[in-house]
VOGU-3710 file (C-alpha; in Angstrom, 3 decimals, decimal comma):
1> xxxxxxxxxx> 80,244/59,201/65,118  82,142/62,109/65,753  85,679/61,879/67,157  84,890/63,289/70,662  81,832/60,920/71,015  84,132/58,648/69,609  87,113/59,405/72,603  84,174/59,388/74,999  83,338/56,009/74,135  86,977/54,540/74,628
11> xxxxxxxxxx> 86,975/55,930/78,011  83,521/54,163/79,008  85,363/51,315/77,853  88,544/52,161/80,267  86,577/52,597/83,061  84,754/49,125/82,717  87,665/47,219/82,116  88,685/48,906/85,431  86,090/48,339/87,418  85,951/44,815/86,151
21> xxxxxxxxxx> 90,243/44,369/86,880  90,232/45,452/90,504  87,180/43,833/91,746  88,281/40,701/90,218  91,296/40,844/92,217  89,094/41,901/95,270  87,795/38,385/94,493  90,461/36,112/93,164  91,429/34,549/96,212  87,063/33,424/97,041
31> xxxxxxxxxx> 87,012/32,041/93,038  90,789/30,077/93,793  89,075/29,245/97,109  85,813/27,386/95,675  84,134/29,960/98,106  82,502/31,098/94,936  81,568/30,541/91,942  83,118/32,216/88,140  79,441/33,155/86,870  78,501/34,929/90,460
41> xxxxxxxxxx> 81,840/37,072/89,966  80,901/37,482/86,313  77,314/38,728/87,802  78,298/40,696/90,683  81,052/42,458/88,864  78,395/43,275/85,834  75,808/44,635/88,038  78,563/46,672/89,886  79,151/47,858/86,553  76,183/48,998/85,474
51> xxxxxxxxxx> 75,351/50,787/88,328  78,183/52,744/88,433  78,073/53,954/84,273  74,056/54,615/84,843  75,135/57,463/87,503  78,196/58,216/85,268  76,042/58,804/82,173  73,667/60,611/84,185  76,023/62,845/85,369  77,508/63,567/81,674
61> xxxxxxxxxx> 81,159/62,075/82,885  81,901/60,785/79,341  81,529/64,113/77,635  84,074/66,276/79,885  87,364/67,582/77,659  89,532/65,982/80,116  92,569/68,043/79,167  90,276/71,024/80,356  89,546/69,418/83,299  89,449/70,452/87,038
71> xxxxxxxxxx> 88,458/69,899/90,662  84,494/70,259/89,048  85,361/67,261/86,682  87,244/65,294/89,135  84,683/65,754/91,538  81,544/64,781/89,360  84,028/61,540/88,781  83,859/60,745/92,357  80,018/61,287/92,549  78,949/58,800/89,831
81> xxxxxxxxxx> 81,690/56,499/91,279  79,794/56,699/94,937  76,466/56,694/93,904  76,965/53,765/91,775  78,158/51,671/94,243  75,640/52,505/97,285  72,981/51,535/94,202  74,958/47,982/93,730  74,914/48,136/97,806  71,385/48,251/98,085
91> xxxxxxxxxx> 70,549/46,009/95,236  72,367/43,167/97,195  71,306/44,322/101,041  67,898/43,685/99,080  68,796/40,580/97,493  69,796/39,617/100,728  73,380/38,451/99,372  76,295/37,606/101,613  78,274/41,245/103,161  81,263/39,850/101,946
101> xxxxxxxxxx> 80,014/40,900/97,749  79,553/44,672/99,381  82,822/44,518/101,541  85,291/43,388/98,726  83,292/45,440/95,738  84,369/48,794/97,991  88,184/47,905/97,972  87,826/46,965/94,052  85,587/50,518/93,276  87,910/52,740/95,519
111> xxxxxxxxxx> 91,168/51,138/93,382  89,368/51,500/90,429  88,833/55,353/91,056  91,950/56,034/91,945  93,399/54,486/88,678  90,346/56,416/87,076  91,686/59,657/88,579  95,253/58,960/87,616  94,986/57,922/84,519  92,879/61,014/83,632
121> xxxxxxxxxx> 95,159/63,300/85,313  98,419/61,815/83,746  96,770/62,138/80,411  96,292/66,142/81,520  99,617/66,771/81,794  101,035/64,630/78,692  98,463/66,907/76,799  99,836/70,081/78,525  103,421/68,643/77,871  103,019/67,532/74,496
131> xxxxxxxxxx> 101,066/70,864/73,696  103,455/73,256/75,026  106,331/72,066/72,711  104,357/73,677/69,953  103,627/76,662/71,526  105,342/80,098/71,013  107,207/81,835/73,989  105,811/83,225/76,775  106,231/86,327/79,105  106,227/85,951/82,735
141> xxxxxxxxxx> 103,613/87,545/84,482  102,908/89,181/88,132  98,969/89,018/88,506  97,683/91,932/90,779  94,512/90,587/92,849  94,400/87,343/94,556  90,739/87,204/95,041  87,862/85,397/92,842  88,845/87,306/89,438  92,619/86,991/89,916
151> xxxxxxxxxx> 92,671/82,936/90,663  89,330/82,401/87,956  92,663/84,059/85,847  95,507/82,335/86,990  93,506/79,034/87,014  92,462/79,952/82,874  96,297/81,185/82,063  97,410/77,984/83,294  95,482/75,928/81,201  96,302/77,418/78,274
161> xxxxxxxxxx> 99,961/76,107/76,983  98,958/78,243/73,443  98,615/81,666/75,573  101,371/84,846/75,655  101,182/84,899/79,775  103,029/82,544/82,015  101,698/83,175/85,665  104,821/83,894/87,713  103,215/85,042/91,237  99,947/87,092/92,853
171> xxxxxxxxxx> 100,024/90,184/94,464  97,691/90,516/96,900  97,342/93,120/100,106  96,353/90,144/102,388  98,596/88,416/105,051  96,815/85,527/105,152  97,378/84,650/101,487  100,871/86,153/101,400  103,578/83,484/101,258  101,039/80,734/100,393
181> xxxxxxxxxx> 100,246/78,636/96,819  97,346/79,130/94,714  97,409/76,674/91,836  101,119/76,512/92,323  101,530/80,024/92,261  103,487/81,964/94,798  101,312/84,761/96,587  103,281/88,042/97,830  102,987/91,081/98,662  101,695/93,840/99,861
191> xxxxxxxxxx> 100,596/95,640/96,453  102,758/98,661/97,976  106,028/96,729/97,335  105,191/95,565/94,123  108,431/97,257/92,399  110,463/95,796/95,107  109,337/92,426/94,569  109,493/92,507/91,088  113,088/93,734/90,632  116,017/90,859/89,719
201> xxxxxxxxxx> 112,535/89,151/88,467  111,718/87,358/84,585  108,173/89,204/84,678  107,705/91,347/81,832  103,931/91,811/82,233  101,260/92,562/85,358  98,025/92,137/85,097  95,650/93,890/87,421  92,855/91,770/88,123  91,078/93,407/91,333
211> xxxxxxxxxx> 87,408/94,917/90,671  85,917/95,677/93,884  88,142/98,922/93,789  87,561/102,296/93,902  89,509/104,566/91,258  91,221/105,970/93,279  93,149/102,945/94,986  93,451/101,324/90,502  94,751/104,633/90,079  97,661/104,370/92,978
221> xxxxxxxxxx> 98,058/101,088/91,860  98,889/101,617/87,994  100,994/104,729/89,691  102,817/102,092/91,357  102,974/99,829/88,338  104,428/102,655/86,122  107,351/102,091/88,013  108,469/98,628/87,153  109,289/98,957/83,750  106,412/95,748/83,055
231> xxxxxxxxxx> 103,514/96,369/80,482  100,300/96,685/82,652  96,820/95,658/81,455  93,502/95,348/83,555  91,284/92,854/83,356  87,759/93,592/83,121  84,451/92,583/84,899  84,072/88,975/84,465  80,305/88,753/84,160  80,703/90,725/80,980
241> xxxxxxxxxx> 82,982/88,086/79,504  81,371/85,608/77,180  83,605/84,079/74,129  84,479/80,832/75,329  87,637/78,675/74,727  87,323/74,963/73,259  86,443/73,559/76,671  83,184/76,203/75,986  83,847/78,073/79,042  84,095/81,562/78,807
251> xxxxxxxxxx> 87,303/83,426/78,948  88,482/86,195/81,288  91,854/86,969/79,509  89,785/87,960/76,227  88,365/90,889/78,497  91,839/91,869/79,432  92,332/95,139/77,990  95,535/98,339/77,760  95,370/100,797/80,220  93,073/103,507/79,507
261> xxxxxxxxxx> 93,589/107,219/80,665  90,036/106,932/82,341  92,275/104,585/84,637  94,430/107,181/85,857  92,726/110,444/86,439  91,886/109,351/89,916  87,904/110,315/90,213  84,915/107,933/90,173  82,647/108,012/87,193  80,199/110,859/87,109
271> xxxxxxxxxx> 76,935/108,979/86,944  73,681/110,009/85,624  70,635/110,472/87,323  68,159/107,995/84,828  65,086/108,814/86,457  65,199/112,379/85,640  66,819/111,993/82,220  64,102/109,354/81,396  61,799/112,016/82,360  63,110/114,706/80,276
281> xxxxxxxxxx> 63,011/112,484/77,222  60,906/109,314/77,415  57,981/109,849/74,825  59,145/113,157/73,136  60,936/114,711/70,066  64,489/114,604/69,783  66,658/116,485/67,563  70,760/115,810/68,006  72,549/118,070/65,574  75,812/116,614/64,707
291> xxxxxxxxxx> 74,530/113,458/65,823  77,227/111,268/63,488  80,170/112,876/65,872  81,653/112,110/68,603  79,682/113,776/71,763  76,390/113,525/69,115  77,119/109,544/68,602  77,079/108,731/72,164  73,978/111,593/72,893  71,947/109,578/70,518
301> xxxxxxxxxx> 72,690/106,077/71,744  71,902/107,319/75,345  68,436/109,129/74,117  67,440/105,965/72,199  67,925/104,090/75,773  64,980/106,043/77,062  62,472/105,555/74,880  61,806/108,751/72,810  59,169/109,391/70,505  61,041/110,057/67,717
311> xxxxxxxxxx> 64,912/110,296/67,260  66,420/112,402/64,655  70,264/112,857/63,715  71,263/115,309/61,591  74,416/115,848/60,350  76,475/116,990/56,867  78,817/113,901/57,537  76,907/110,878/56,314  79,652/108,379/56,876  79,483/108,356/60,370
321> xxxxxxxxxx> 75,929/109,453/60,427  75,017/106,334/58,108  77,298/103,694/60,630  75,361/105,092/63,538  72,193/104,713/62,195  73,302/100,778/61,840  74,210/100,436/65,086  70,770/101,961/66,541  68,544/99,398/63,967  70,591/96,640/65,332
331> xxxxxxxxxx> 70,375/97,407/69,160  66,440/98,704/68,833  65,173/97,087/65,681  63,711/98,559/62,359  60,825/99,655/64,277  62,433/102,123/66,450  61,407/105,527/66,086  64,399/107,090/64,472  65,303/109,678/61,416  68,381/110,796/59,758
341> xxxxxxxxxx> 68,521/113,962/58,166  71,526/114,372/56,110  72,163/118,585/56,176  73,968/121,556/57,202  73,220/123,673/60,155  74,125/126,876/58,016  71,122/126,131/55,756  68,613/128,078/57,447  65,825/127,290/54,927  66,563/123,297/55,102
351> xxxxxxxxxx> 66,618/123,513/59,280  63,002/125,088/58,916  61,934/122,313/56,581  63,523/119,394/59,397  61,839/121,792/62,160  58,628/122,088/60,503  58,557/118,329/59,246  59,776/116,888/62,874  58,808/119,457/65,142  61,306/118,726/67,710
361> xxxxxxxxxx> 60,390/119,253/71,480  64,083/118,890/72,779  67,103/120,011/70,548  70,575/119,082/71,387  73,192/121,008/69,397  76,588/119,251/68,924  77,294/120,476/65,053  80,316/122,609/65,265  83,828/122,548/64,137  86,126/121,713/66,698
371> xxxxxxxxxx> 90,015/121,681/65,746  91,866/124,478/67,209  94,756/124,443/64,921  92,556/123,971/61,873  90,167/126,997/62,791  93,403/129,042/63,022  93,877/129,196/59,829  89,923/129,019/58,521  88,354/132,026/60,942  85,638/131,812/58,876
381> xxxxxxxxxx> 84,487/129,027/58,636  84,760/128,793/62,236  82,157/131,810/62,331  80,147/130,315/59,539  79,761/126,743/61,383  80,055/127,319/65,121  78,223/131,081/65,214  75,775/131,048/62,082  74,872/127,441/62,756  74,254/127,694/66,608
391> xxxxxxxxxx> 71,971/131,000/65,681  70,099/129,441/62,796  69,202/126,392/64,769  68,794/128,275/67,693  66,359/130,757/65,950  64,591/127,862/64,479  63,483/125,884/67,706  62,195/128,848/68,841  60,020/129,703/65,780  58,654/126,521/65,838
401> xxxxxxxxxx> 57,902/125,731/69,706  60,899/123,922/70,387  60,892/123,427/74,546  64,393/123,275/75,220  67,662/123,683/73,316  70,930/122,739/74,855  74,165/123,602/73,334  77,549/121,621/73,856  80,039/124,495/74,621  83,488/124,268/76,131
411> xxxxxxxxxx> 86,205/125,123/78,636  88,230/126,935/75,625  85,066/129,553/75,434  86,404/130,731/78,644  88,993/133,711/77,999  89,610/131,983/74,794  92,659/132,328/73,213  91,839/130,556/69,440  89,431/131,323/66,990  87,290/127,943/68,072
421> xxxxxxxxxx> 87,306/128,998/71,363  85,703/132,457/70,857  83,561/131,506/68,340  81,727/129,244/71,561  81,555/131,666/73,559  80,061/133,811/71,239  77,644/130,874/70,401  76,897/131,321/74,731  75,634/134,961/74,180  73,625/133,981/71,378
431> xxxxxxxxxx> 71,720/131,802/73,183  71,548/134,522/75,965  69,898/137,088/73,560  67,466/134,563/72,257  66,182/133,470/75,879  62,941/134,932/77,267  60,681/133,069/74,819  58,982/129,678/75,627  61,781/128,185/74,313  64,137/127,270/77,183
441> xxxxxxxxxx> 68,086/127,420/76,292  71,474/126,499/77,863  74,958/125,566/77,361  76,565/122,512/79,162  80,526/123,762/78,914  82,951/120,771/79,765  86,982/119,851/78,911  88,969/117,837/76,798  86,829/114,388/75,995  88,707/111,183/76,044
451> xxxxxxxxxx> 88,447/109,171/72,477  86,763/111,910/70,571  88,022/112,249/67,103  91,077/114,334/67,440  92,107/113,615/70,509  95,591/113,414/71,788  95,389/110,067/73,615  94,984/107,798/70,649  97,587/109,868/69,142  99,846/108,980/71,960
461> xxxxxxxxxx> 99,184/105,362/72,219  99,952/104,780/68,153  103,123/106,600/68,632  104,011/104,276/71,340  102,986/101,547/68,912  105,380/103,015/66,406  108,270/103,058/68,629  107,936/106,628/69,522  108,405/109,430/69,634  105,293/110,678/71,269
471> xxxxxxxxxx> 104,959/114,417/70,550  103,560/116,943/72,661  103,139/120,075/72,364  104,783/122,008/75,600  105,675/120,155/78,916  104,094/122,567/80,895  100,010/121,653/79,095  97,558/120,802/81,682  93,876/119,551/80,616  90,737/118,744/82,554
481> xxxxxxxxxx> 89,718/115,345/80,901  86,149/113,299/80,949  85,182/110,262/78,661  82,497/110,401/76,211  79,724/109,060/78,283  79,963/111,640/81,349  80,173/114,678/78,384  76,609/113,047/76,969  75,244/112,093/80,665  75,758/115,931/81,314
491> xxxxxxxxxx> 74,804/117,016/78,674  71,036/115,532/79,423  70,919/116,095/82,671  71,797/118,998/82,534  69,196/119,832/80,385  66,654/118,938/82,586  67,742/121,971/84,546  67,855/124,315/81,784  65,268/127,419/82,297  67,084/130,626/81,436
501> xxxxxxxxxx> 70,371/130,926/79,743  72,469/129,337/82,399  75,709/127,513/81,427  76,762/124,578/83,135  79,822/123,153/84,217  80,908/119,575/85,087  83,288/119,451/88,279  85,682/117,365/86,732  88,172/117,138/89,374  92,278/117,852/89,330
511> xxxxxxxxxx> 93,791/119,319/85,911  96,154/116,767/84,908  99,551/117,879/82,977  99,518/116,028/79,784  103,329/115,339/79,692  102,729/113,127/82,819  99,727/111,224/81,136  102,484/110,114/78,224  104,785/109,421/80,647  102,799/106,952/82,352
521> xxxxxxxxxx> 101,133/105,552/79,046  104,379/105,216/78,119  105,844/103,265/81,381  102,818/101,120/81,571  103,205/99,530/78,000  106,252/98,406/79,328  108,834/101,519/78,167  111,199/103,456/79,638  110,395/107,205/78,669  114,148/109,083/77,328
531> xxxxxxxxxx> 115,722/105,710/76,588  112,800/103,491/74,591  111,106/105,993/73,959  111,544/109,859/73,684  108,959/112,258/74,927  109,547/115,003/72,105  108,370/118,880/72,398  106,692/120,336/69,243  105,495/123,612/70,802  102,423/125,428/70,965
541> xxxxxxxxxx> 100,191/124,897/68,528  98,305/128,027/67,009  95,878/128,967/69,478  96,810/126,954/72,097  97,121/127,664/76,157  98,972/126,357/78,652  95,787/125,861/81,217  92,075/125,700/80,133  89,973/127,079/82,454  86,103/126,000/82,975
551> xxxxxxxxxx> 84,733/128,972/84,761  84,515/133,005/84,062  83,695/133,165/87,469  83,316/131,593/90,680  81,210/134,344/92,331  77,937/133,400/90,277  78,269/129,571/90,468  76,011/127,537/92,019  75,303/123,815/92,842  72,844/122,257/90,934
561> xxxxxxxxxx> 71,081/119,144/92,671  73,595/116,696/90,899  77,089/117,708/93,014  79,097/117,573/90,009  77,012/119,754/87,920  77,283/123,429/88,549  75,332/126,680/86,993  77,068/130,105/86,030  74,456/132,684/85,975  75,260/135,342/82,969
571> xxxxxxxxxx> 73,740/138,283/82,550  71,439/139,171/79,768  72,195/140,092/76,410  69,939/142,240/74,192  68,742/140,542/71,502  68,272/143,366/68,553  72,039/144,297/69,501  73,206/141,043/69,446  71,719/140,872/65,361  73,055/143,829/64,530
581> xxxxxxxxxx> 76,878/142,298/65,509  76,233/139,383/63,951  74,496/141,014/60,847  78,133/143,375/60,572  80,009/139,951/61,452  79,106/138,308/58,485  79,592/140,885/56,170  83,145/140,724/57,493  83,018/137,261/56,832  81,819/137,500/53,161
591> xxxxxxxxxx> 84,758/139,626/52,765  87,214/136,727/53,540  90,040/138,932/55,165  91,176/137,123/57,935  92,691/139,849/59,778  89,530/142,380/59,447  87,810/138,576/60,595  89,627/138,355/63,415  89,344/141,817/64,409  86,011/141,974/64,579
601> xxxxxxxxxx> 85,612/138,326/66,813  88,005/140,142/69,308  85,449/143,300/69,111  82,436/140,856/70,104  84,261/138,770/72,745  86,377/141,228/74,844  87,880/138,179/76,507  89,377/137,087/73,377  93,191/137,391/73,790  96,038/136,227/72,093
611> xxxxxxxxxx> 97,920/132,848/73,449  100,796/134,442/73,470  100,083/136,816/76,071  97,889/134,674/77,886  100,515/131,814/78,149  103,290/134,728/79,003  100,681/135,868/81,708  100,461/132,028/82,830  104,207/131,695/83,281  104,852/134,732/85,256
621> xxxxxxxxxx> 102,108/133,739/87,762  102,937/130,062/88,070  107,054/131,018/88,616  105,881/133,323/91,370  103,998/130,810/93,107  106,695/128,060/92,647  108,981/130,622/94,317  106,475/131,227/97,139  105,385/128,050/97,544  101,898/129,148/97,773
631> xxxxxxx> 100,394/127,359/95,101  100,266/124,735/92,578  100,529/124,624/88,691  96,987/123,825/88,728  95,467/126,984/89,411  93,550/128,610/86,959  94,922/131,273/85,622
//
């Protein structure tokens, strides 16, 4: 037998010595009496008995964790205790027995619950007590929320004696829960006052456990948080919670999760239209170059959602290429359409053997080099990668029928000032002089994407890890952020808009300055920034600008039918000049100066300037308008 079958059984035993205890008190004074008789007690209290374990079995009483247990256990208790007895009641109004059996079994069954209850309840908190002495310290903790998620927490935190958070109070907005107990909790409030109310307090943490919010009110609310000098995490959607504890009910703090910049740029989600995307490629040929990186990772997994007719990645990285691969077999099965083609985008010759093996109807192009710094110093290979390898691929859908080809540009192709940045948007008039065929082509141009190999956040939140300091480059940086998903979600829709060289733009809200967003990463784990931790200026990398901007401009945009997605018309580009600049660009390249290099990538993108005067440019304007007041650091410059 095992031990908790084993407990169970002690505690059936409990309860019937009980039960049999108070009702033979009920009945001492009728056996003392002669009113009635030993084996009649014996019998009444037996059938009593029975009764009541029949409904307590049914109900599954004996195989509650009572140290887990709440008003649900305590209530099912009760049930089988009711139940049993209006059974033994009926048994003897059909037996026809004297009302005095009924009468005195109630007063024995109610004291024998309530010694039930206690004795289960006092063995709750010796557990608790008893528990707790092993268990390591804990921090105090201010729980934001006092709705459904923020008590199903509270309720879970206090429970466990092993866990790092000791609820100290809830925060909550409404009056009529303000300055009232939940679980012995104090409620206060409003959210508002939360630094207020904290102050001269033990809480080290917050927890934010509201999800019927909109971003912009989580956002104000981690604003608000950053200020307390407490380390902040969120708690996520409960429904998507599912490792249980050793009661085997499923646990909300193991969704609680770090603050995540998504949290703070204050915009909702850009969402993605799945009826049209499902359209565009439900049932047809997919080709995702540089499908093992980041954007190309997360284009795949949402293609393979709609049901293509045939997936293939291709990428030089087989690593990454090879884990992804993994992860689609296990979500879709062996049987899911799907090919990996381990090459190089600069091998014309192999991309006609995938094209003409495949025949790809839709081609996503995501293969470039990406590192700004890196390209800097390898021009190059920039050209060899980014330009070469968008033109080859590019060249190739069209020779072989391809119908659309989308390529993932960016904001830095607009008046770029590094070699990565020029090099896409010379990879933008490529696809400009190839357009006109049947081949349909477009570039989907968006900023700085959140998690992507290489990007500064992860960077930042190891450094606080570390102790600091976290680096940045120059105080004065701002970025227009997105997360992986909206970069891929834009990426296919807009492709279903694609027709004739357009490149589209994702509205991606407010610039943020990225000195604020480690400032705030920084408070929220619970830091002060200049005294725990030093925000330390590296300077401008090689290449880099002050402010990215996502348009050329504004007088040829227009709105798409998704609000957030907008089209920059761009005028056509020959296409037998546009080989003969690439034809003298690579010769330049073959030559491997990177000054003759460089000269000719300013030749072929006249926008192409260096940082230095574009940041000195930047300054000038941005002083001017602090002095005026006219206008705010966000402008694009």
């Amino acid at each position: 037998m095992s031990r908790s079958r084993y407990r169970g059984l002690v505690v059936l035993l409990m309860d019937v010595c009980l039960i049999f205890f108070f009702n033979f008190a009920m009945f001492f004074s009728y056996l003392t009496d002669g009113n009635i008789q030993l084996y009649n007690l014996v019998m009444h209290i037996g059938l009593l008995t029975v009764c009541v374990l029949v409904f307590q079995l049914w109900f599954k009483t004996y195989d509650t964790l009572w140290r887990y247990a709440e008003s649900q256990e305590y209530l099912t208790l009760l049930k089988g205790m009711g139940c049993g007895f209006l059974l033994y009641s009926a048994v003897n109004i059909i037996l026809s027995t004297s009302f005095i059996w009924i009468s005195e079994a109630l007063k024995g069954t109610a004291l024998a619950l309530i010694a039930m209850l206690a004795i289960r309840f006092l063995y709750r908190k010796y557990r608790r007590r008893v528990t707790s002495i092993g268990a390591g310290a804990q921090r105090y903790t201010a729980i934001i929320g006092a709705g459904s998620a923020g008590v199903a927490l509270l309720g879970e935190l206090n429970d466990n004696v092993y866990g790092t958070y000791k609820p100290y109070c809830l925060i909550d907005d409404s009056r009529e829960k303000q300055r009232k107990r939940i679980h012995g909790v104090s409620v206060i409030g409003p959210i508002d006052n939360t630094v207020e109310l904290l102050a001269n307090t033990p809480v080290t943490d917050i927890i934010l456990a509201i999800n019927n919010t909109t971003t912009e009110r989580k956002r104000e609310i981690l604003d608000i948080c950053a200020n307390t000098r407490c380390r902040v995490h969120i708690l996520g959607d409960p429904v998507t919670q599912v490792e249980g504890d050793a009661s085997g009910k499923k646990s909300l703090s193991s969704g609680m999760r770090e603050v995540q910049i998504e949290d703070l740029l204050g915009r909702e989600p850009i969402k993605l239209d799945n009826q049209r995307v499902n359209e565009f490629v439900r049932g047809k040929v997919v080709l995702v170059t540089g499908g093992g990186g980041s954007i190309g990772s997360e284009l795949c997994r949402q293609i393979a959602a709609q049901g293509p007719k045939r997936l293939i990645i291709l990428d030089i990285e087989e690593n990454t290429t090879y884990e992804l691969q993994n992860d689609l077999v296990h979500l879709y099965g062996r049987d899911f359409p799907l090919s990996v083609e381990i090459a190089s985008v600069r091998d014309k010759a192999r991309m006609e053997q995938i094209f003409a093996k495949y025949r790809p109807q839709l081609v996503l192009h995501a293969a470039a080099h990406k590192h700004v710094p890196l390209m800097e110093d390898c021009p190059g290979e920039a050209i060899k990668n980014n330009v070469f390898g968008t033109y080859n691929a590019a060249c190739t859908a069209r020779e072989f029928g391809t119908e659309k080809f989308v390529l993932i540009s960016t904001d830095k192709a607009v008046n770029p000032t590094n070699v990565m940045g020029a090099t896409k948007c010379l990879c933008e008039q490529v696809l400009q002089s190839l357009n006109g065929g049947e081949t349909e082509f477009a570039a989907v141009r968006f900023g700085n994407v959140l998690g992507s190999n290489g990007s500064v956040i992860p960077l930042f939140k190891k450094q606080i890890a570390y102790g600091g300091p976290v680096t940045i480059t120059d105080r004065r940086i701002i970025r227009y952020f997105m997360t992986i998903p909206e970069a891929a979600q834009l990426v296919l829709e807009a492709g279903t808009f694609a027709h004739r060289g357009e490149v589209f733009v994702l509205d991606m809200g407010e610039p943020v300055r990225i000195a604020d967003l480690a400032d705030k990463l920084i408070r929220l784990s619970g830091y002060v920034p200049g005294r725990d931790i030093e925000i330390k200026e590296v300077g401008l990398r090689p290449g880099e600008k002050l402010y990215e901007e996502l348009l050329m401009s504004n007088d040829n945009l227009h709105k798409t039918e998704n609000e957030k997605i907008f089209v920059e018309e761009r005028p056509a580009v020959d296409e037998e000049m546009m080989k003969r600049r690439l034809d003298e660009l690579k010769a330049t390249v073959a030559l491997g100066n990177n000054e003759e290099i460089l000269a000719s990538l300013h030749k072929l993108v006249p926008t192409f300037r260096r940082p230095e005067e574009v940041n000195k440019n930047a300054e000038q304007v941005s002083a001017q308008c602090a002095k005026a007041k006219c206008c705010s650091v966000g402008v694009a410059i």
